[in-house]
Each structure stands twice: as C-alpha cells, then as structure tokens.
C-alpha positions, 0 to 999 in steps of 0.5 A: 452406509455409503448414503452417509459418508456422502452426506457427511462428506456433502456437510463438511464441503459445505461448511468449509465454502461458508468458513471463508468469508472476505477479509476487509482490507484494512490501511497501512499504518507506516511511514517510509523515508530516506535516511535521516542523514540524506540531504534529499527529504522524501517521505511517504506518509500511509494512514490505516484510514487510506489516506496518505501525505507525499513529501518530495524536497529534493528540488529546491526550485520544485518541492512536493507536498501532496496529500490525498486518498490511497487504494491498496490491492497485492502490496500495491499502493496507488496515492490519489491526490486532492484536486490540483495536486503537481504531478508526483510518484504515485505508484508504489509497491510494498515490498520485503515484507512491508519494509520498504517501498519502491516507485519507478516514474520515467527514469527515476526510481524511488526506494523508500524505508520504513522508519 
C-alpha cells in the first residue's frame, strides 16, 4: 500500500513540474504622456511588437523624437534606440499597475501617464 501512495505522489509531483511551462513575454501596447494641457510635450509611445517612439519637446532649442526597439523584464522597460538617436530617458519603470511610467536621468525625473 504504501508503494502506491509514493508512486502516486511521485506521479502528481511530476505532472505539476511539466504543467508550468514558460510564459512568452509578449510587448506592451500603451502610450504614456503628460496631461494635454501641459505645454511640455512628452509621450513614450510602446508597441506589443517591442518597438516604441520617444517624443520630448520641452526644449524649444532641443527637441527629441526617438524611435527604436524596447526589452521589457519586472515591469522595466529599457528603449534601444536607432543608430544616431540624441541622448534621451531610456530607462523606465511601469508602475500602479501599468498606469504610469517613471525615468529618472541625472536630476531630472519623468512621470509619464497612460492616456
């Protein structure tokens, strides 16, 4: 009897190993921003296809229109530009739930909303 209840428990553990398979990390499919009536004109545009377009006006002298590919693991998000692309924020952090999206470069920080 008890050949049997280890083998059955044997059985159960190894079917729930094989249950779990991988996950594919499929892309976001969001646009964050600031608030229309803000006269600061950034927008982080994320594709589900991992690629994204990085839109920063708020230097008249310097404005930033990047596009290129993202990797996202743990609710980060990390934006790889096209060749010869300016400098920009290309770290982000999705939080509340996929609500907002945070940057910190330097001393500037970024909080993005999803619209």
């Amino acid at each position: 009897m008890k050949f049997n209840i280890k083998t059955a428990l044997a059985i159960a553990f190894l079917g729930t190993c094989f249950a779990f398979t991988s996950t594919t990390n499929d892309g976001l499919d969001v646009t964050y921003g600031v608030s229309s009536s803000d006269p600061v004109a950034i927008e982080l545009d994320l594709n589900s296809d991992f690629t994204f377009t990085y839109h920063d006006h708020s230097l008249k002298d310097n404005k930033v229109n990047v596009s290129g590919t993202y990797t996202l693991e743990n609710n980060r998000v990390r934006l790889v530009a096209d060749q010869g692309q300016p400098d920009f924020h290309d770290n982000w952090k999705i939080v509340e739930d996929g609500q907002a999206a945070k940057s910190r470069k330097g001393l500037t920080f970024y909080t993005l909303r999803k619209k």
